[in-house]
C-alpha positions in Angstrom: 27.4 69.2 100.8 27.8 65.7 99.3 30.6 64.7 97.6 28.9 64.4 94.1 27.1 67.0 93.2 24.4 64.3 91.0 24.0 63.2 94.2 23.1 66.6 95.8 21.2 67.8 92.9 19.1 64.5 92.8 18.3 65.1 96.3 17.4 69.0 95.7 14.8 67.8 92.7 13.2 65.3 94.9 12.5 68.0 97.8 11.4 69.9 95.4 9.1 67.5 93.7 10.6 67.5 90.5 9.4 64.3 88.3 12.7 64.1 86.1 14.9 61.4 84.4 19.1 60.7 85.7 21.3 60.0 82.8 24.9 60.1 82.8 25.9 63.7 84.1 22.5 65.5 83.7 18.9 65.1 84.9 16.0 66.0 82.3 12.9 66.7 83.6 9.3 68.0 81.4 7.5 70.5 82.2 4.2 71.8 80.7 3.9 75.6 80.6 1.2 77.1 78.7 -0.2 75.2 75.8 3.5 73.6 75.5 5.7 70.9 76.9 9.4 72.3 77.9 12.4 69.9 78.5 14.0 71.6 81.5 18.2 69.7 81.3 20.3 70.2 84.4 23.7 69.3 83.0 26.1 68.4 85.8 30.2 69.5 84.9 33.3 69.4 86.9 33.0 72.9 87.7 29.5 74.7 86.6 25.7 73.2 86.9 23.9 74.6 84.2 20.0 74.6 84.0 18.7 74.9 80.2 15.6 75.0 78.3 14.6 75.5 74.6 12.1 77.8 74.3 11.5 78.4 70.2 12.7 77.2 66.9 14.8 79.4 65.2 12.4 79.6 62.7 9.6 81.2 64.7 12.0 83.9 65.8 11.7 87.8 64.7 14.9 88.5 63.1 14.6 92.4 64.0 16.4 94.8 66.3 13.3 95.3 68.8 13.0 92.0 69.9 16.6 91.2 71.0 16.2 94.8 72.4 13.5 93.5 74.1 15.3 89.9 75.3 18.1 92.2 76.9 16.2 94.4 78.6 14.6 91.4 80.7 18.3 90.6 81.6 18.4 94.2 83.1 15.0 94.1 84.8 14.7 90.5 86.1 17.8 89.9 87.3 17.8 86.2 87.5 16.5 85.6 83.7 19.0 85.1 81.2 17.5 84.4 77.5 20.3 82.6 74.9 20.6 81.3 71.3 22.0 78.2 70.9 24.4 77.3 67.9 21.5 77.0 65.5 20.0 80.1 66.8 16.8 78.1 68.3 16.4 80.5 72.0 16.2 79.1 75.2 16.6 80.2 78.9 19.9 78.9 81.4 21.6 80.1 84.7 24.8 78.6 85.7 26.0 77.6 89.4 29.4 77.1 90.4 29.8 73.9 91.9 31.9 75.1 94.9 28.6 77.5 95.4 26.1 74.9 94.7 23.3 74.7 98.0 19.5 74.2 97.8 18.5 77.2 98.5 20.7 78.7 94.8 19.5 75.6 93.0 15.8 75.8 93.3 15.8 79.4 93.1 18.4 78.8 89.7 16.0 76.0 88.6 12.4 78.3 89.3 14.5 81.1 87.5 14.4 79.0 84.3 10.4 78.1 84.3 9.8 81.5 84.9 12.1 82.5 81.9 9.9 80.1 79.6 6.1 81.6 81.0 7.9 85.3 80.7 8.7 84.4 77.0 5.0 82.8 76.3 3.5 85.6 78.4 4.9 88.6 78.0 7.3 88.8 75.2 6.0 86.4 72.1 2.7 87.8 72.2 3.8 91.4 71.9 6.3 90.1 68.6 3.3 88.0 67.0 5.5 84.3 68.1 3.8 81.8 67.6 5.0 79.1 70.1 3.1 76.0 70.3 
């Protein structure tokens, strides 16, 4: 493991082929899923990475009891997609690694975890609440 973990991600995104942009303590990197364009952040702490995307406005959300039903339940039955609302209530997707944990092999599958949340979303969920997304 390298001794900074920007170091070690970098090098994880370019095996992977990840185009993406280095700023100071993250990486940002688009990605086009769908008919839309996704800003995929890795944001780099002392402790956690954490891999984020917005997904939706807030404003294009249903604000009913079945759909966050429905979010939660793909918590329970994909185990590595976790679905949040930010502090305006726009939702996105993120996983968390510990840094003392963080290895290529937890990364990609972390970061893969995180496009797959967004093409579930587009795919599977919005279409059956009427979301329009694009």
């Amino acid at each position: 493991m390298s001794s900074d973990p920007m170091d070690e991600i970098e090098g994880y995104l370019s095996e992977m082929g990840v185009k993406y942009q280095r700023g100071e303590g993250y990486f940002a990197s688009l990605w086009k899923i769908g008919e839309g364009s996704y800003m995929v952040a890795v944001l780099v702490g002392e402790d956690w990475v954490t891999i984020t995307a917005n997904i939706v406005d807030r404003e294009r959300l249903r604000d009913d009891t079945e759909f966050y039903k429905a979010l939660l339940n793909v918590h329970y039955a994909l185990a590595e997609v976790r679905y949040h609302l930010d502090d305006e209530g726009n939702l996105g997707a993120s996983t968390t690694i510990p840094i003392s944990g963080l290895n290529k092999e937890s990364f990609s599958s972390r970061f893969d975890s995180v496009l797959f949340a967004i093409d579930y979303f587009l795919n599977s969920i919005a279409p059956r609440f009427g979301i329009e997304v694009v």
